[in-house]
C-alpha positions as CSV (number, residue, x, y, z in Angstrom):
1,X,79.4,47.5,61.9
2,X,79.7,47.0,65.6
3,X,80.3,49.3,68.4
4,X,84.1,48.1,68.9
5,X,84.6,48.4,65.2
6,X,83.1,51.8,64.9
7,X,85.4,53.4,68.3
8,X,88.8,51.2,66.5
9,X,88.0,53.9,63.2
10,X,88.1,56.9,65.6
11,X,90.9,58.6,64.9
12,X,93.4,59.4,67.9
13,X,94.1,62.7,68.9
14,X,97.7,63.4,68.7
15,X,99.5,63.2,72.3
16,X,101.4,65.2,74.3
17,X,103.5,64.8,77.9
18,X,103.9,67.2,80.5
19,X,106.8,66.2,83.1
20,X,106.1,68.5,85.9
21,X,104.9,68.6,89.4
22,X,101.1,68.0,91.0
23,X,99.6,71.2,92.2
24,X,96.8,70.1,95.0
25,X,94.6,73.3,94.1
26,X,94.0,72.5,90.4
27,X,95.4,75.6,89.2
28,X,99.1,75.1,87.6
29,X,101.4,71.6,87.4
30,X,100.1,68.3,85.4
31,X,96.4,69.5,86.5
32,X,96.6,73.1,84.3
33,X,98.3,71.3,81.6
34,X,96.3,68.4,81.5
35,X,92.7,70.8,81.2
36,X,95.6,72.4,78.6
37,X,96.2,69.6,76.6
38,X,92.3,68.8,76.2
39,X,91.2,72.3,75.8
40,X,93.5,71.8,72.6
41,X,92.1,68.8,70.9
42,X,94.9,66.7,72.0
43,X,95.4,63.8,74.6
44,X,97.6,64.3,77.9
45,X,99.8,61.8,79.1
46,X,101.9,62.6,82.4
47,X,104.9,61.9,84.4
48,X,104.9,63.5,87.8
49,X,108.2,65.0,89.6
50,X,107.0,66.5,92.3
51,X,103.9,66.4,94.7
52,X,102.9,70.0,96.6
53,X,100.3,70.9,99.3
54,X,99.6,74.5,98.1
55,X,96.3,76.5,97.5
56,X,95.3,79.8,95.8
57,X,97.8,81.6,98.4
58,X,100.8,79.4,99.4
59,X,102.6,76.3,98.8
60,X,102.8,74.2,102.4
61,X,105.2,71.7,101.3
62,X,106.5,69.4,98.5
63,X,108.2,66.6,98.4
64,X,109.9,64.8,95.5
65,X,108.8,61.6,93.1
66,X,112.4,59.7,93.3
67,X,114.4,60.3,90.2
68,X,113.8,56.4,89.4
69,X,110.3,56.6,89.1
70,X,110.7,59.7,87.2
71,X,112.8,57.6,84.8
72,X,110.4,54.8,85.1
73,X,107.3,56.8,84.8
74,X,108.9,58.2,81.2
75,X,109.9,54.9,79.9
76,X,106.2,53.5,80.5
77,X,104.7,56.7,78.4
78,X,107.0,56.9,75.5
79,X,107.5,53.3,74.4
80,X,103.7,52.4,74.2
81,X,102.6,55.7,72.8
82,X,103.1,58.0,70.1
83,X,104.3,61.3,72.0
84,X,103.7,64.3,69.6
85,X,105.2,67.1,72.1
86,X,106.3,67.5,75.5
87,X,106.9,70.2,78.2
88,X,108.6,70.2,81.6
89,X,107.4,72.2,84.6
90,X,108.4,72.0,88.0
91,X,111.6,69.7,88.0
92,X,112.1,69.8,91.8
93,X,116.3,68.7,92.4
94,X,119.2,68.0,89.9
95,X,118.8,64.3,90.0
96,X,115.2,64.8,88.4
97,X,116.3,67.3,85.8
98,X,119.2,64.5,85.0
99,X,116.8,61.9,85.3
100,X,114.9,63.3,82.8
101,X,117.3,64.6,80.2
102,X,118.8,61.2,80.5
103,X,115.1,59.7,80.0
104,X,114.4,62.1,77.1
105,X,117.6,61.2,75.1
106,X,117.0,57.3,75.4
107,X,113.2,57.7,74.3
108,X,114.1,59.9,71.3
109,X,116.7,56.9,70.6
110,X,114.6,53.9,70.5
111,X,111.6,56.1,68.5
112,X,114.6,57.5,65.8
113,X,112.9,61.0,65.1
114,X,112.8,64.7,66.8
115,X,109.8,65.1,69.5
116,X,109.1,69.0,70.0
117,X,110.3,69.9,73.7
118,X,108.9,72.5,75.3
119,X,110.7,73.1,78.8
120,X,109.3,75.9,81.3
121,X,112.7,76.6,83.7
122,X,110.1,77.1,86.5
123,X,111.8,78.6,89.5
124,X,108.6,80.5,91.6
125,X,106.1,79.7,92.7
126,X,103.0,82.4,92.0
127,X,102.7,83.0,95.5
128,X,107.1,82.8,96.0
129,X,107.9,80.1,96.8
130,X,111.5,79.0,95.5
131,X,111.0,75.7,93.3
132,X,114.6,75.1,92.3
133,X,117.9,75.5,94.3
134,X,121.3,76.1,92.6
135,X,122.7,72.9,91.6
136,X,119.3,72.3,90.3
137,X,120.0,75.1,88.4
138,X,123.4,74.3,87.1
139,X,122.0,70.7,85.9
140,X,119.0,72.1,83.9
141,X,121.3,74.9,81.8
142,X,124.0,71.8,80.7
143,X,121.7,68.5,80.7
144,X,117.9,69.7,79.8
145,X,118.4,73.3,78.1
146,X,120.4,71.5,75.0
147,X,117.1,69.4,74.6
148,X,114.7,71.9,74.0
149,X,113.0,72.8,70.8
150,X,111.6,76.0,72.9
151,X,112.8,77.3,76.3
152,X,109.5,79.6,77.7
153,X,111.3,82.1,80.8
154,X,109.5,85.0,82.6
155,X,111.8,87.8,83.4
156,X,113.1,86.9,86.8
157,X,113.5,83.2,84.8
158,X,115.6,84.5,81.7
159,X,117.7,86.0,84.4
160,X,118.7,83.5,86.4
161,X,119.9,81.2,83.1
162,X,121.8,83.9,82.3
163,X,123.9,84.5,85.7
164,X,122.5,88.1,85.7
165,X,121.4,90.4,88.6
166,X,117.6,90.3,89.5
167,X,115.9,93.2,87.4
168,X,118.5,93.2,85.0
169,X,115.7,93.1,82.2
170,X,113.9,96.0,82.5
171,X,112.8,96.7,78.4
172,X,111.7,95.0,75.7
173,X,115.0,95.7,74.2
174,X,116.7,93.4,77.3
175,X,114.3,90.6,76.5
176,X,115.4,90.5,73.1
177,X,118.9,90.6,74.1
178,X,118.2,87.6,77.0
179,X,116.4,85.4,74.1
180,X,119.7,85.6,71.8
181,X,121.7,85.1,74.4
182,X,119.8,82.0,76.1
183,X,119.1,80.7,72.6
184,X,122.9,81.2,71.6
185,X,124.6,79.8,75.0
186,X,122.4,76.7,75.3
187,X,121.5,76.0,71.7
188,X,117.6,76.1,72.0
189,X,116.2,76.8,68.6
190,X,113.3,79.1,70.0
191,X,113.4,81.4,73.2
192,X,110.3,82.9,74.6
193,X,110.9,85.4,76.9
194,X,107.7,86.2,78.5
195,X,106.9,89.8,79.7
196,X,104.8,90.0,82.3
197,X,105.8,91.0,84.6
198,X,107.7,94.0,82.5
199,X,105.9,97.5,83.0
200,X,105.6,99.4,79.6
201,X,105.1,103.1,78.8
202,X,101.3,101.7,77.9
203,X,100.2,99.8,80.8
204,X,97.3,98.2,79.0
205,X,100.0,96.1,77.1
206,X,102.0,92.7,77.9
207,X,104.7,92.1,75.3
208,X,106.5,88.6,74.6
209,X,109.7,88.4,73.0
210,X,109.9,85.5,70.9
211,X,113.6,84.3,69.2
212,X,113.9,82.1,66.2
213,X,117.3,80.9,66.1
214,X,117.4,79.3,62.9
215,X,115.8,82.5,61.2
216,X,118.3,84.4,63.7
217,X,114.8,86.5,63.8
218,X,112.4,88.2,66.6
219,X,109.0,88.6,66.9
220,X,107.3,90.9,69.9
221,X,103.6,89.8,70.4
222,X,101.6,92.0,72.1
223,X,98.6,91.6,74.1
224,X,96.3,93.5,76.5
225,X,97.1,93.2,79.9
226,X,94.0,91.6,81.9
227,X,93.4,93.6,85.7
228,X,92.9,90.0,87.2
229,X,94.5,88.2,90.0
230,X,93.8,84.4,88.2
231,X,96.7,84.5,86.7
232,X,97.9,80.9,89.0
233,X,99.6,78.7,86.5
234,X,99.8,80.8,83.3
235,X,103.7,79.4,82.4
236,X,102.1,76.1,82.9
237,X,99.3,77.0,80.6
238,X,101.6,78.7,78.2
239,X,104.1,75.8,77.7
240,X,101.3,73.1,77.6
241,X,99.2,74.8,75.1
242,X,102.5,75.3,72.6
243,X,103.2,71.7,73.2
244,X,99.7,71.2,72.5
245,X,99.7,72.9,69.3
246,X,103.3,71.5,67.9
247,X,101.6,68.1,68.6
248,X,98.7,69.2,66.3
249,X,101.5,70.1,63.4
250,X,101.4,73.7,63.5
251,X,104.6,75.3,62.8
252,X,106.3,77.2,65.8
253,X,105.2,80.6,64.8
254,X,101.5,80.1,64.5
255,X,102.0,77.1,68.0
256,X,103.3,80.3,69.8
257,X,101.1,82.9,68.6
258,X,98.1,80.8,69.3
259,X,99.1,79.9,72.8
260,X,99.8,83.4,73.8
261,X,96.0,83.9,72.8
262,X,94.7,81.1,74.7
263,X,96.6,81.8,78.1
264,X,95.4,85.6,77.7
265,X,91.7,84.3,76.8
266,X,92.0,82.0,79.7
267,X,92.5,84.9,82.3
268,X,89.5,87.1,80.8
269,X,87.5,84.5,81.7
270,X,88.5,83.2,84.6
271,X,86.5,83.0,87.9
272,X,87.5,83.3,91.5
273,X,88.6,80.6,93.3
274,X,90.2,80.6,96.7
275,X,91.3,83.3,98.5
276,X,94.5,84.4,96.5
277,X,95.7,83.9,93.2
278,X,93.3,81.9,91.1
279,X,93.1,79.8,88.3
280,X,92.2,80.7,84.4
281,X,89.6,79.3,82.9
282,X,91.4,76.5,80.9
283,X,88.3,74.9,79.4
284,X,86.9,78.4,78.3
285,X,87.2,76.9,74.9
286,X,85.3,73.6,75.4
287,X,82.1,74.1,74.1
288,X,79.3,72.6,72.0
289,X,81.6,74.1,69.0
290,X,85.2,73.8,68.7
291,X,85.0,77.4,68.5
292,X,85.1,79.9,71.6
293,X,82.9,82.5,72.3
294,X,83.6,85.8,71.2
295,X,85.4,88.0,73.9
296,X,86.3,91.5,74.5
297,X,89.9,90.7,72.7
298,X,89.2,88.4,70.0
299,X,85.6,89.6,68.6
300,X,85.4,87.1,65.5
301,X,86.8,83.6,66.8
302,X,85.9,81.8,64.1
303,X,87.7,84.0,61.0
304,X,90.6,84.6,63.6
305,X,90.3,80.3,63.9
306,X,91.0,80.0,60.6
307,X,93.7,82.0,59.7
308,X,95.2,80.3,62.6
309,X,94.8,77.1,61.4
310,X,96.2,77.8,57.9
311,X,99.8,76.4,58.7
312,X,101.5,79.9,57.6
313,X,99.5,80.2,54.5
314,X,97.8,83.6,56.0
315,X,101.1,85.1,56.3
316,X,102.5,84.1,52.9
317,X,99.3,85.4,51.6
318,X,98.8,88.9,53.3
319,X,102.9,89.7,53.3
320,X,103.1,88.1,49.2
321,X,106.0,89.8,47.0
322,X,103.3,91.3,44.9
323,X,101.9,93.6,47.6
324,X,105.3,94.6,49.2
325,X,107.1,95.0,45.3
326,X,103.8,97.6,44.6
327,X,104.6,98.9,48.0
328,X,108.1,99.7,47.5
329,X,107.0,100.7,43.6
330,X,109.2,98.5,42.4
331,X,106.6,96.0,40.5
332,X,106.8,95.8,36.7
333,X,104.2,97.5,34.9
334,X,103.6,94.7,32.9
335,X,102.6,92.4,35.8
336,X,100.3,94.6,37.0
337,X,98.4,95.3,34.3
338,X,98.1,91.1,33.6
339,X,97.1,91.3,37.2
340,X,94.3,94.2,36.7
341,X,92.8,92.1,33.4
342,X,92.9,88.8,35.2
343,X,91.4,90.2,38.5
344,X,88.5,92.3,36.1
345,X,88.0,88.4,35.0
346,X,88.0,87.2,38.3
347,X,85.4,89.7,39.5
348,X,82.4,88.9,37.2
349,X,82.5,85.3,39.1
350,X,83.2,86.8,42.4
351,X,79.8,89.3,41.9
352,X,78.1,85.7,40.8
353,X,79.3,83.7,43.8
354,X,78.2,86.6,46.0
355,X,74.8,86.9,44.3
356,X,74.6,82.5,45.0
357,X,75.4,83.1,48.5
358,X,72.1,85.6,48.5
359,X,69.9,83.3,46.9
360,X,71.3,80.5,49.6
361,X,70.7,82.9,52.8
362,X,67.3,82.7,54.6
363,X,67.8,86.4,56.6
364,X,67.1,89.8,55.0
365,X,70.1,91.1,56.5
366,X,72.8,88.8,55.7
367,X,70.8,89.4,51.4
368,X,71.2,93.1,52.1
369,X,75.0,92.9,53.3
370,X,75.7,90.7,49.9
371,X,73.6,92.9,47.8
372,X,75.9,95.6,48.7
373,X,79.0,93.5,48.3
374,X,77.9,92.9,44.8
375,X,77.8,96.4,44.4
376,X,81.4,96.6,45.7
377,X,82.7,94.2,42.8
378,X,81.3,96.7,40.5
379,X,83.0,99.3,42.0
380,X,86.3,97.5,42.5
381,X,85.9,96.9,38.5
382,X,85.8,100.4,37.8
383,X,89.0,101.1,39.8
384,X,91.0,98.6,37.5
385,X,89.3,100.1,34.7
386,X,90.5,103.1,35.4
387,X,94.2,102.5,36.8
388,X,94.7,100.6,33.1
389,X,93.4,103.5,31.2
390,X,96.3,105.3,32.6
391,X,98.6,102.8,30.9
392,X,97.0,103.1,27.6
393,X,94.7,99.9,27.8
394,X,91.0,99.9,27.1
395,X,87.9,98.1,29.0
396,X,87.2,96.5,25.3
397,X,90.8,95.4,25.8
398,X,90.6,94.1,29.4
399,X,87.0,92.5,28.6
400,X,88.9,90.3,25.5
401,X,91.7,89.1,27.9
402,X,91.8,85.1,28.3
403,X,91.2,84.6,32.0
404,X,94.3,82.8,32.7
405,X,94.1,79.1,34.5
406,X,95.0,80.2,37.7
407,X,91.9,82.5,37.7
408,X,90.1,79.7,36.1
409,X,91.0,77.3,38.9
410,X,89.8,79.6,41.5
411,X,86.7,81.1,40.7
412,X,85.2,77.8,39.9
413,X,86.5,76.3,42.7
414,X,84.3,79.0,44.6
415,X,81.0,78.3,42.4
416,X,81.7,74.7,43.3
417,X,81.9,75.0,46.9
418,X,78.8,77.3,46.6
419,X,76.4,74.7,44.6
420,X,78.3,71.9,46.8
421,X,77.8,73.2,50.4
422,X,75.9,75.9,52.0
423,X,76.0,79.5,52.5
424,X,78.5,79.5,55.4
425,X,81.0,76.9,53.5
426,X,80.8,79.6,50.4
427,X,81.5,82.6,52.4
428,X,84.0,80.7,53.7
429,X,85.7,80.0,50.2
430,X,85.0,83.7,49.4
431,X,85.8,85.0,52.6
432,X,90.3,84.9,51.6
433,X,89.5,87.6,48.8
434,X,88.1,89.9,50.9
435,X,89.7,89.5,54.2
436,X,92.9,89.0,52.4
437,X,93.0,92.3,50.4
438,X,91.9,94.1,53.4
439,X,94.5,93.2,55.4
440,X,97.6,93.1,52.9
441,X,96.9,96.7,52.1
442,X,96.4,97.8,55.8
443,X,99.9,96.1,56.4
444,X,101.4,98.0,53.5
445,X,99.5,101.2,54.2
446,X,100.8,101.4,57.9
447,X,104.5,100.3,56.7
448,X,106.6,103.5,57.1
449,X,108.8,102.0,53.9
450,X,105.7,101.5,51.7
451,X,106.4,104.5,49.0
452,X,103.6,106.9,48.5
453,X,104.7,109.6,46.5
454,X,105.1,108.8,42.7
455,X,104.2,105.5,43.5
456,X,101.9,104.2,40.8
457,X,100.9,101.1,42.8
458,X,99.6,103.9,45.4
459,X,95.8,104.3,44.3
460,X,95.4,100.3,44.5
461,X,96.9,99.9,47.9
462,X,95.0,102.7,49.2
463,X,91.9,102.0,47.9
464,X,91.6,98.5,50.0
465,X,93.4,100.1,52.9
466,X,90.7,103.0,52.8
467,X,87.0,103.2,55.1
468,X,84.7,101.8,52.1
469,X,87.1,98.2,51.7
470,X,87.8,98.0,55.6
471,X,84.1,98.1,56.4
472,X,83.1,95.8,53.8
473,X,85.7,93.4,55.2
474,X,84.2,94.4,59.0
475,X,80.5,93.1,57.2
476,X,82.0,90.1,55.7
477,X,83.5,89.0,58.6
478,X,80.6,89.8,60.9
479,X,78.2,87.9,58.4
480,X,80.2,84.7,58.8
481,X,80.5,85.0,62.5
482,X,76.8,85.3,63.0
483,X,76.0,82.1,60.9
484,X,78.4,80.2,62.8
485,X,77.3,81.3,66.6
486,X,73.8,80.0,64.9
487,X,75.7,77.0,64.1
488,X,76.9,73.6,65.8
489,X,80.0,72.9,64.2
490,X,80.9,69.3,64.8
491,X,84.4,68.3,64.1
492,X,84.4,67.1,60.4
493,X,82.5,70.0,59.6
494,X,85.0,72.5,60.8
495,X,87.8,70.5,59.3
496,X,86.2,70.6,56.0
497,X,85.4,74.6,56.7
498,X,89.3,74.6,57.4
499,X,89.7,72.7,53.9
500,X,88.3,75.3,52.1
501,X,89.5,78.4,53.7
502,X,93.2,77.1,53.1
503,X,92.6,75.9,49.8
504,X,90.9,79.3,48.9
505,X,94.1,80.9,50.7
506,X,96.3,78.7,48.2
507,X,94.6,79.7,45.0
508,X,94.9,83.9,46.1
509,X,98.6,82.8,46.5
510,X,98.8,81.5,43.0
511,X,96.9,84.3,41.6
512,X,99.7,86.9,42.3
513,X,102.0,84.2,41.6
514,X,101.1,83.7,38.1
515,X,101.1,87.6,37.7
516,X,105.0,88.0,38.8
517,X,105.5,85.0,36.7
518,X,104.7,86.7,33.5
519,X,107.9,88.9,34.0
């Protein structure tokens, strides 16, 4: 095989387009989402609007790219390559917002399918500097806003679209009020109204409001607020990074969340440059692994990268039927008994993988942690023992049951991936069970609706929302985050680690499935 054959088999990284302006100090415009857009995996493709003299502390001047070349500039891009996403920055007049909407229609035309928009209404300039006069203004709400998949405004932002006084927003309850009502007026099917420059009764916290109009439902993220003046360009970042991660196929929920993360990861480790506002650190994620670091606010990177990467499957997991129907006490009997025999099955081969992954592991302490989680499938057993004596069945009873071919499928999937791969890809297989349990129950246990009192499901929540299951969980986790910071994890090996996690993920879905399916 030759070299040009072997670099024609690589596969492309999806692409993605930012239309925006070029800011001279690196730090926000087509240069933050650029660094963006590779930090993500993906490849950036630009069409400048706008050319600035600015630093870390003012913009000097800007002048506009003519409303042709923006046109032109589009054109070029989008009918030689395959856009995934897009986002729009700094638009700079009217005629370049209608230039573009104009540009954006006729490209989605000639290709025949929906390209994910992700339009940033920037306004300000971090240092103040007004961006957009009012006709500008005007022209973006009726030509561009109808475009959008997802519209990202800051306060002062959200405002403006909306014709309201400056300030007008001043609670989490007005931001979700401003993201139904820009969602509604201009028909974008997802609002972001970013918070941060809201000050809440915890001033460690930054909230974003985030509106799904389709779902007609909201979703607050939260996230520590970072004592740091390199926070230059974080819309940018924002936008870029969901446009990024649309590109990549995840679905809006997870393209958001994820992006939230990055832009907050960004500023806790960013470094000074220039005298005023600086920078984040968009390439704190490039690494030797595709993995970053483990910071102050997201501890275990690699299990959080994974659950992030299951395209929804975490949450359909961790917020099943089963778990809220025992929650609420309204699951039959019936199915949960089925469920304790099959998961008394299911144990034995967990205790088994668990005991393979020992006799895989080369450290003492990673053997001790398994031992004990061996122990832990004995005393999980002993629980369902006992919560099925209360309903009159024996362990000679639950020992005779036929393990059912949903149980079948998954513990031998986890053998297989054990005798197949190494100890990390088997934790990683193993690692949905645990993780999984621990965190459905703490979701139920902290729900104010979940029924305690009488509630015969009680015991089992409580038991994996309870010290003993959350530490083994904290173990768990903390084993697979050691092998992997001992670990270079090249691309096909993550995406088979990926594999395996969400294919794990399905088969815990079925489980429960198959239980409520006896009914």
């Amino acid at each position: 095989m030759t070299t040009k054959d072997s670099i024609q088999e690589q596969q492309a990284p999806p692409a993605v387009l930012t239309i925006a302006g070029s800011d001279s100090s690196g730090g926000a415009g087509i240069q933050a989402d650029l660094k963006t857009f590779m930090a993500h995996g993906t490849y950036g493709l630009s069409v400048i609007t706008a050319i600035t003299a600015q630093n870390t502390q003012a913009v000097h001047s800007a002048s506009r790219v003519s409303p042709n070349m923006v046109a032109q500039q589009m054109s070029a891009v989008m009918s030689d390559i395959d856009v995934r996403a897009a986002k729009t920055g700094m638009l700079a007049d009217a005629e370049v917002i209608e230039a573009v909407a104009t540009s954006w229609q006729s490209a989605l035309e000639i290709r025949g399918t929906a390209i994910p928009l992700v339009v940033d209404p920037v306004m300000v300039s971090t240092s103040g500097t007004q961006l957009l006069d009012a006709d500008a203004l005007t022209t973006l709400r009726e030509k561009l806003l109808p475009l959008a998949t997802i519209v990202t405004p800051n306060l002062r932002e959200a405002e403006a679209l909306l014709n309201m006084a400056p300030y007008a927003i001043d609670s989490v309850n007005a931001m979700r009020q401003a993201a139904l009502q820009i969602s509604t007026q201009f028909n974008v099917e997802v609002t972001i109204v970013k918070g941060g420059h809201l000050q809440l009764a915890d001033p460690g916290t930054v909230v974003d409001v985030v509106y799904e109009r389709a779902l007609d439902n909201f979703t607050q993220v939260s996230s520590a607020r970072i004592d740091s003046v390199n926070t230059h360009g974080t819309g940018c970042t924002l936008s870029a990074a969901i446009a990024a991660n649309l590109a990549k196929g995840l679905v809006i929920a997870d393209a958001v969340r994820n992006g939230i993360r990055y832009v907050n990861e960004a500023i806790q480790t960013s470094y000074k440059v220039g005298c005023g506002a600086g920078p984040v650190n968009h390439a704190y994620a490039l690494c030797t692994m595709p993995i970053v670091r483990p910071t102050l606010y997201n501890p275990h990177p690699f299990t959080q990268y994974l659950k992030d990467n299951s395209k929804g499957l975490w949450q359909q997991y961790t917020q099943h039927s089963f778990v809220e129907q025992a929650a609420a006490g309204t699951l039959s009997t019936s199915v949960f008994v089925h469920y304790l025999k099959q998961d008394y099955a299911y144990l034995k081969h967990y205790a088994r993988a668990t005991a393979l992954a020992a006799f895989k592991s080369d450290s003492l302490g990673e053997v001790s942690v398994l031992v004990d989680a061996m122990q832990a499938c004995v005393r999980e057993s002993k629980l369902h023992v006992e919560m099925c004596a209360k309903w009159g069945v024996s362990r000679a009873e639950m020992e005779q049951e036929q393990e059912s071919w949903s149980s079948v499928a998954y513990t031998r999937y986890i053998i297989d991936r054990g005798m197949a791969g190494d100890v990390l890809e088997l934790l990683v297989a193993m690692y949905p069970c645990l993780l999984g349990y621990g965190e459905a129950a703490r979701i139920a246990a902290d729900d104010s609706k979940t029924l305690r009192q009488g509630n015969p499901f009680w015991p089992w929540i409580s038991a994996y929302a309870g010290d003993d299951f959350q530490a083994a969980v904290a173990q768990g986790r903390q084993v697979i985050e050691d092998l992997v910071s001992r670990d270079i994890l090249g691309p096909q090996r993550l995406k088979r680690l990926v594999t395996t996690f969400c294919e794990t993920t399905t088969l815990e879905i079925k489980f429960w499935d198959s239980a409520l399916e006896i009914n």
